[in-house]
C-alpha positions as CSV (number, residue, x, y, z in Angstrom):
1,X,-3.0,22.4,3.0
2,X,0.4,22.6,5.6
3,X,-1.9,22.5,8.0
4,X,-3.8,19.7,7.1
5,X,-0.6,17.5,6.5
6,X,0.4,18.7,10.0
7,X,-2.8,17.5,11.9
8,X,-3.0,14.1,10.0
9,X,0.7,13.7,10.6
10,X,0.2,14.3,14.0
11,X,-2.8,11.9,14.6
12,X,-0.8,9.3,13.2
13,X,1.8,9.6,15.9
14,X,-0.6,9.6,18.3
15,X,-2.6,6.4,17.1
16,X,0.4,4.9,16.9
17,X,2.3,5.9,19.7
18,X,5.5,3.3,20.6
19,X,2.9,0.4,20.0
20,X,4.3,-0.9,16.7
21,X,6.1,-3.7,17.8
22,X,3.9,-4.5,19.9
23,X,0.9,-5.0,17.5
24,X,3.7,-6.8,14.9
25,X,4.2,-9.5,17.6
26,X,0.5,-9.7,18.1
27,X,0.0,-9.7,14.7
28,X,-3.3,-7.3,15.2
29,X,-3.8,-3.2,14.8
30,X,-6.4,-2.9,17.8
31,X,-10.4,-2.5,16.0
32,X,-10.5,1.0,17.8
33,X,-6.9,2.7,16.8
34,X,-8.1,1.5,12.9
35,X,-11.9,2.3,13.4
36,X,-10.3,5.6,13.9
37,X,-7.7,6.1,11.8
38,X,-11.0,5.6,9.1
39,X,-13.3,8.3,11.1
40,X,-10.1,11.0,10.7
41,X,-9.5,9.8,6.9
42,X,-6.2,9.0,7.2
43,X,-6.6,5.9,5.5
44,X,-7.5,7.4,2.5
45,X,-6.6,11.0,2.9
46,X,-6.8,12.2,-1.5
47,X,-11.1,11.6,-0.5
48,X,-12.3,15.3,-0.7
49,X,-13.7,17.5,1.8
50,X,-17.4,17.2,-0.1
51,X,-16.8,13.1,1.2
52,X,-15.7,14.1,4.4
53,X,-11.8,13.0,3.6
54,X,-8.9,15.6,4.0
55,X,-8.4,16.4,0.4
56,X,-4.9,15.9,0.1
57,X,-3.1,15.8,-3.3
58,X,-1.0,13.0,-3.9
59,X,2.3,14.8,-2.9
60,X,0.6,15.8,0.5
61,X,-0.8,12.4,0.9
62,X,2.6,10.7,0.0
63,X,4.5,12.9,3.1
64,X,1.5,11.6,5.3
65,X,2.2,7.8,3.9
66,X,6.5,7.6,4.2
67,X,5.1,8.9,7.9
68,X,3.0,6.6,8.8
69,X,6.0,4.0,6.9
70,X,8.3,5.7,9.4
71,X,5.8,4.8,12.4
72,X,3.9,1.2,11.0
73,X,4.3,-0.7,7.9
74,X,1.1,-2.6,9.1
75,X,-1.0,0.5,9.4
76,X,0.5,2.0,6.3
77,X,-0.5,-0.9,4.2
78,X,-4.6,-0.5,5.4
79,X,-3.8,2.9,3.9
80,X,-2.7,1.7,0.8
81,X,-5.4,-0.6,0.7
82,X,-8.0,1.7,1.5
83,X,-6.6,4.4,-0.6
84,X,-6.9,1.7,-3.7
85,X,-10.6,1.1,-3.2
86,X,-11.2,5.2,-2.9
87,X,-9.6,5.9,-6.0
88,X,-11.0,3.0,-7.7
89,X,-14.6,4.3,-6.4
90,X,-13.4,7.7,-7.3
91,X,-12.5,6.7,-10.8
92,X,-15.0,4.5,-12.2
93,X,-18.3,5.4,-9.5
94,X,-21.4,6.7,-10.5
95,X,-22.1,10.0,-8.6
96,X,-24.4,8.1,-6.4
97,X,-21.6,5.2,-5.2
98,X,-19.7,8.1,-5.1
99,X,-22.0,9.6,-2.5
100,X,-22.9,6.2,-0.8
101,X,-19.6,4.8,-0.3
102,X,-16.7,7.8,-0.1
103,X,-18.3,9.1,2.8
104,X,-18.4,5.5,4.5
105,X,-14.4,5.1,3.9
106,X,-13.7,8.5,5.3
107,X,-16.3,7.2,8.8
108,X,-15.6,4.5,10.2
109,X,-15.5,2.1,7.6
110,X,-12.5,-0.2,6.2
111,X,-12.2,-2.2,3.1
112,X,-9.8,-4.4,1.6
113,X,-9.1,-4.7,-2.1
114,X,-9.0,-8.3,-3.8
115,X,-6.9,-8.4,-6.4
116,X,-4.6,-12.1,-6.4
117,X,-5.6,-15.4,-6.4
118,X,-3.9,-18.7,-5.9
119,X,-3.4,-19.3,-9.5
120,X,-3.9,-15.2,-10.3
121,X,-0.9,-13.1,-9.0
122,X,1.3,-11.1,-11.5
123,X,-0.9,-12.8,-14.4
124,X,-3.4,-11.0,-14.4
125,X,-5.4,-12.9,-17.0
126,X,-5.4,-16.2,-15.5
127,X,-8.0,-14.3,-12.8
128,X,-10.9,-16.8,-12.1
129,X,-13.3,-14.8,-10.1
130,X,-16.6,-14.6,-11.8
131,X,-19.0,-11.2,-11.9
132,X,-21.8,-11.9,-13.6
133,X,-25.0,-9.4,-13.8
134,X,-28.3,-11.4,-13.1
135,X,-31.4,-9.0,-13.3
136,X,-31.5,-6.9,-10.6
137,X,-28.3,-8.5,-8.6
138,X,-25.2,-9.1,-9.1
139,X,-23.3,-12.6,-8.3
140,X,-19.8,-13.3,-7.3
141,X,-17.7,-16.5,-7.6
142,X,-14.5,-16.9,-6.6
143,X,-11.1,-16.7,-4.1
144,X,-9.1,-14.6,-3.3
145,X,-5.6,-14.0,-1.6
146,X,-3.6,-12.2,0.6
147,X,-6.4,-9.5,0.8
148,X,-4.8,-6.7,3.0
149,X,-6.9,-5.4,5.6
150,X,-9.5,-8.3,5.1
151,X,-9.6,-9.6,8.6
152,X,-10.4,-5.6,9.5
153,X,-12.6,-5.2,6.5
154,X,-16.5,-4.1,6.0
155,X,-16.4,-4.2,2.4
156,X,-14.3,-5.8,-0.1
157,X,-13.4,-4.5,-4.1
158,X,-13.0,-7.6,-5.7
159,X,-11.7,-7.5,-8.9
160,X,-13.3,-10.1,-11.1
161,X,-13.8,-11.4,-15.3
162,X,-17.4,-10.0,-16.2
163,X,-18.5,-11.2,-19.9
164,X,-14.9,-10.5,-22.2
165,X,-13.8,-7.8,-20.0
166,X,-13.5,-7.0,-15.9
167,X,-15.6,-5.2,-13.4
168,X,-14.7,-4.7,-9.7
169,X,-17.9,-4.8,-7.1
170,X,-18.1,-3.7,-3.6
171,X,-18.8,-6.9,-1.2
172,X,-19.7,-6.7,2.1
173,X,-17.9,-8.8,4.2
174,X,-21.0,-10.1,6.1
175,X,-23.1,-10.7,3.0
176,X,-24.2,-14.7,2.9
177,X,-21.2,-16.4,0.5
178,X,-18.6,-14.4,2.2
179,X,-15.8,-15.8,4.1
180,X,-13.0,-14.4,5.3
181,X,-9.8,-16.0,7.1
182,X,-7.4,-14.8,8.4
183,X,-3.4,-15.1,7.0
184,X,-1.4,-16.6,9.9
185,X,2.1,-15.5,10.5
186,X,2.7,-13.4,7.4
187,X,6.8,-12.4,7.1
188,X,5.9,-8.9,6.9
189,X,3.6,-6.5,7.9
190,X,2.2,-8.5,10.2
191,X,-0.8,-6.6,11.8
192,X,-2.5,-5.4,8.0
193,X,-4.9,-7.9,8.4
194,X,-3.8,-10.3,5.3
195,X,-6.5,-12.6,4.5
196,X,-7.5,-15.2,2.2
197,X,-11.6,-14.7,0.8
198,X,-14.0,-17.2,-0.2
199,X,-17.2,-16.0,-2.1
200,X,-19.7,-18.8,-2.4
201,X,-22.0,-17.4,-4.8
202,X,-22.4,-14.0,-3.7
203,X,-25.8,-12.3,-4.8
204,X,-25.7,-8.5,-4.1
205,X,-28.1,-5.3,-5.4
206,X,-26.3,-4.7,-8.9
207,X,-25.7,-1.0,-7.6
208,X,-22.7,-2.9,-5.9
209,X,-21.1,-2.9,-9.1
210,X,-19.1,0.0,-10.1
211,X,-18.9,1.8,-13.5
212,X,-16.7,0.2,-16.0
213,X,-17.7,-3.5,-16.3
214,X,-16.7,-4.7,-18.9
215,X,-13.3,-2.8,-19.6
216,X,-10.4,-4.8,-19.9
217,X,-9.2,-6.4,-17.0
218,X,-5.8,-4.9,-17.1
219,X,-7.0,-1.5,-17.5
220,X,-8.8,-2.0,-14.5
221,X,-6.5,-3.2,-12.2
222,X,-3.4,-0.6,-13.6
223,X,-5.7,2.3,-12.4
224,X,-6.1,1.1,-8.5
225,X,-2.0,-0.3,-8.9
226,X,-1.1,3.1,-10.2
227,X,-2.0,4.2,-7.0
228,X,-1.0,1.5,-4.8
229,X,2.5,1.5,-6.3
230,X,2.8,5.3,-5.1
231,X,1.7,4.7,-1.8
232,X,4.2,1.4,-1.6
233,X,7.0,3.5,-2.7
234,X,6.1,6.6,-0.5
235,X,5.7,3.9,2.5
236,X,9.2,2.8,1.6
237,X,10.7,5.8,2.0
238,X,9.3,6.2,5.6
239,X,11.0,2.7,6.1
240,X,14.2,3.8,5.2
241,X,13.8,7.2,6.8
242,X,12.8,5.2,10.1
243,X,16.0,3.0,9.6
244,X,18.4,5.8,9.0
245,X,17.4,7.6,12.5
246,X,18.1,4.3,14.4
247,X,21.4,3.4,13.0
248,X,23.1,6.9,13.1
249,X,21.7,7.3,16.8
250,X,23.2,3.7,17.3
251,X,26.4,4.5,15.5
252,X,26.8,7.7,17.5
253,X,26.6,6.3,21.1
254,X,28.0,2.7,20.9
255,X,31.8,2.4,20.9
256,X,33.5,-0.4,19.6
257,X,37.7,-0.4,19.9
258,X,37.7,2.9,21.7
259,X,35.1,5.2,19.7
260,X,32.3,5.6,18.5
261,X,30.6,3.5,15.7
262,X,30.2,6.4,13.1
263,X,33.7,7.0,13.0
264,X,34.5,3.7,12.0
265,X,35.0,3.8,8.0
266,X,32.8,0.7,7.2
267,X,30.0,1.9,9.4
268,X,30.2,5.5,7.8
269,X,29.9,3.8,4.5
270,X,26.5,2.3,5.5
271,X,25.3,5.6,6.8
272,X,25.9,7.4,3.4
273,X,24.5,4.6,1.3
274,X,21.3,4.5,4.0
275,X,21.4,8.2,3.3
276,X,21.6,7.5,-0.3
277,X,18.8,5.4,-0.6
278,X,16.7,7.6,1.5
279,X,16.8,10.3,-0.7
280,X,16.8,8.7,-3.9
281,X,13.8,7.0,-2.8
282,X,12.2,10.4,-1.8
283,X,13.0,12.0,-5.2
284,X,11.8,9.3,-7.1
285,X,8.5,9.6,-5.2
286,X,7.9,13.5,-5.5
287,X,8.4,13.5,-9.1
288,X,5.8,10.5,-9.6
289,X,3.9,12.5,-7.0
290,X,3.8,16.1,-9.3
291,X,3.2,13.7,-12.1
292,X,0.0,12.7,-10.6
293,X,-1.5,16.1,-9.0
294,X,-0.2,17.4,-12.7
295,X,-2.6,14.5,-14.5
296,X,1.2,13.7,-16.7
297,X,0.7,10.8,-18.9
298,X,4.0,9.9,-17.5
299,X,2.4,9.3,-13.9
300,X,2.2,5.2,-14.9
301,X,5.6,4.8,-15.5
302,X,6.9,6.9,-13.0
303,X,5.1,5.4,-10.4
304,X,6.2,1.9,-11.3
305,X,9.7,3.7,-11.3
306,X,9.2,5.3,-7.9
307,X,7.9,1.7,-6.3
308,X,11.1,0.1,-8.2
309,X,13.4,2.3,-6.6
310,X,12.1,2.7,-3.4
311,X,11.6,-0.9,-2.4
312,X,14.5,-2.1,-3.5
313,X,16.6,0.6,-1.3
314,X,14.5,-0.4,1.4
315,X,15.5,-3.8,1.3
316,X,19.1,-2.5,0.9
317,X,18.5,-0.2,3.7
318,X,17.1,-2.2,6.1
319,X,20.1,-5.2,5.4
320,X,22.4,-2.3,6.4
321,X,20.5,-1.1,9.0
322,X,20.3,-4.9,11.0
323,X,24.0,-4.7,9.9
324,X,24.8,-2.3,11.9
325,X,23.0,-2.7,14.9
326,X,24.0,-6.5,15.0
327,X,22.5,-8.5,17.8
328,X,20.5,-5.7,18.6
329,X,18.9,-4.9,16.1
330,X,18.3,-8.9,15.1
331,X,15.4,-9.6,17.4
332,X,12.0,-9.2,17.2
333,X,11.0,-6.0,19.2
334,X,13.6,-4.1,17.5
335,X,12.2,-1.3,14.5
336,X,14.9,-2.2,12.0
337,X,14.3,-6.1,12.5
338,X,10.6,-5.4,12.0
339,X,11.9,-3.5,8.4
340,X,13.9,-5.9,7.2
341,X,10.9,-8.3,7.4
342,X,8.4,-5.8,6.3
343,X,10.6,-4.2,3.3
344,X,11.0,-7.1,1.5
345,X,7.0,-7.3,0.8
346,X,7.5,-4.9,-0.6
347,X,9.3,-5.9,-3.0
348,X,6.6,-7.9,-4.0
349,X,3.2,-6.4,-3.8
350,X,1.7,-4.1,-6.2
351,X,3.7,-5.5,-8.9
352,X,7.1,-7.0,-7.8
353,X,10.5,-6.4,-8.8
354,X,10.8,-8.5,-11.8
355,X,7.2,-7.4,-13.1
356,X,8.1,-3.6,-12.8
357,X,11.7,-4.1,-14.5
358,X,9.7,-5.7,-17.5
359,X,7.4,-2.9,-17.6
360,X,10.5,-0.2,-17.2
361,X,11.6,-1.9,-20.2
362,X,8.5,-1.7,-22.3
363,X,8.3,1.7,-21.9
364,X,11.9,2.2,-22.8
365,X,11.9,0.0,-26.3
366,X,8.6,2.1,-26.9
367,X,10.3,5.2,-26.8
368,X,13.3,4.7,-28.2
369,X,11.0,3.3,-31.3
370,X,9.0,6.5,-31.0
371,X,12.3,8.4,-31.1
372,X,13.8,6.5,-34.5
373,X,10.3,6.9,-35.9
């Protein structure tokens, strides 16, 4: 498996190269370098060798994500995305979607998942998009917002209301109804392809819908979070790792007052709390990591406590890090100026800051009830 981390960490470097900033200005991941970051199965690298992915386990895949964090946020985020729909298809498919569609992520192939709308973010239940079963077909009405990888994507997952309950359904992006546009100027992360979808009564084979219509909604949508909240939180610790390498090279060669940076007391102080964060973040993420390849029942809440922790020291992290490097590292162009703007997404996506304190707290009053009981 060393091996395997090793190769897919390597192709990473090499799609990526030192065109990062480049693509953030343009606001645009070039078709090919994300066509083939699908065909390698780095987008979704926990896909199994029978589906042609790399079979990681999520510890594996989560070195492979705070890599490609360290290299891209942009990139990273289509392989949170993408990593979403696999599980999600992995989860509740039928063997034959699972056939029909693993392979096609793993080839090629990207998709986005649609989860908020403009009335639907972190309330879930005020989600208006309409599944309904019709025969032989399926039919889907609805919007959709800031889809990640949507303006790259083939398919779509769009989670939707089906009868009392939820289903999610796999929507091609060129199927008649289906309109996709482009999110201009996003603050972060500004080559994953954000986009807004329209779906103007959508009428697909009913195969399209995966197992598990008619669950609850919120059932639904905490299995594909559960796994995007990991890959947030790995991807934030790549950010902070990234940060941490430019401001102690920075603090090492530039003198200020007749010495270097790093021996200044106030710089030190951010390099130990950049340091700090780093590996608090990291820790946070291999425990919710061993949770998950050990099927815990604690890998919900230690995932929300991993994404918790690890965006909100990349925020921190990145402050420090554009603290440091001042005017030069306050311009577009610069790594750290592209994570400052990229790390506080992250403190929104996937469930933001407030959302997963409530839900830390939840689970705290529930045990500490279990415990008098």
């Amino acid at each position: 498996m060393a091996d395997s981390v090793a190769a897919a960490r390597a192709a990473l470097t090499e799609l990526v190269g030192d065109r990062a900033d480049e693509w953030d200005r343009l606001g645009r991941i070039p078709e090919p370098v994300v066509r083939e970051a699908s065909r390698r199965g780095l987008l979704c690298a926990q896909v199994g060798r029978e589906y042609g992915g790399p079979g990681l386990d999520s510890r594996d895949n989560g070195e492979l994500t705070a890599h490609a964090g360290s290299l891209c946020s942009s990139l990273r985020s289509l392989m949170t995305s993408q990593g979403m729909a696999a599980w999600t298809v992995q989860r509740f498919g039928s063997a034959e979607q699972r056939r029909t569609f693993l392979p096609r992520l793993t080839g090629g192939e990207v998709v986005g998942v649609a989860f908020s709308e403009p009335e639907a973010g972190s309330d879930l239940s005020r989600m208006g998009t309409e599944i309904r079963r019709d025969g032989d077909e399926v039919r889907i009405r609805g919007s959709k917002i800031w889809t990640t990888g949507g303006a790259y994507a083939d398919l779509l997952a769009v989670f939707g209301t089906f009868g009392d309950g939820a289903a999610v359904v796999l929507v091609p992006t060129d199927a008649p109804g289906v309109r996709v546009e482009r999110l201009a100027d996003p603050m972060g992360c500004r080559a994953a392809g954000h986009a807004d979808v329209h779906l103007d009564d959508v009428r697909l084979p009913a195969g399209r819908l995966l197992g598990g219509a008619g669950m609850p909604l919120a059932m639904l949508a905490t299995s594909a979070l559960t796994y995007g909240r990991l890959s947030v939180a790995w991807g934030c610790a790549g950010i902070l790792r990234a940060c941490l390498d430019a401001t102690t090279r920075h603090a090492r060669q530039r003198v200020q007052f007749g010495k270097p940076l790093a021996e200044h007391q106030l710089i030190a102080r951010h390099l130990a709390e950049l340091t700090v964060g780093e590996q608090v973040a990291r820790r946070c993420c291999e425990f919710a990591s061993a949770c998950w390849d050990e099927g815990s029942p604690q890998t919900g809440t230690q995932t929300v406590l991993a994404k918790y922790v690890a965006s909100r020291e990349a925020v921190k992290g990145a402050a420090a890090a554009v603290q440091v490097l001042a005017s030069r590292g306050a311009r577009d162009g610069h790594p750290v100026a592209r994570a400052y703007r990229d790390a506080k997404l992250m403190e929104i996506i996937e469930g933001s800051t407030e959302i997963s304190q409530l839900l830390l707290a939840e689970h705290s009053l529930s045990e500490s009830m279990g415990a008098r009981l």
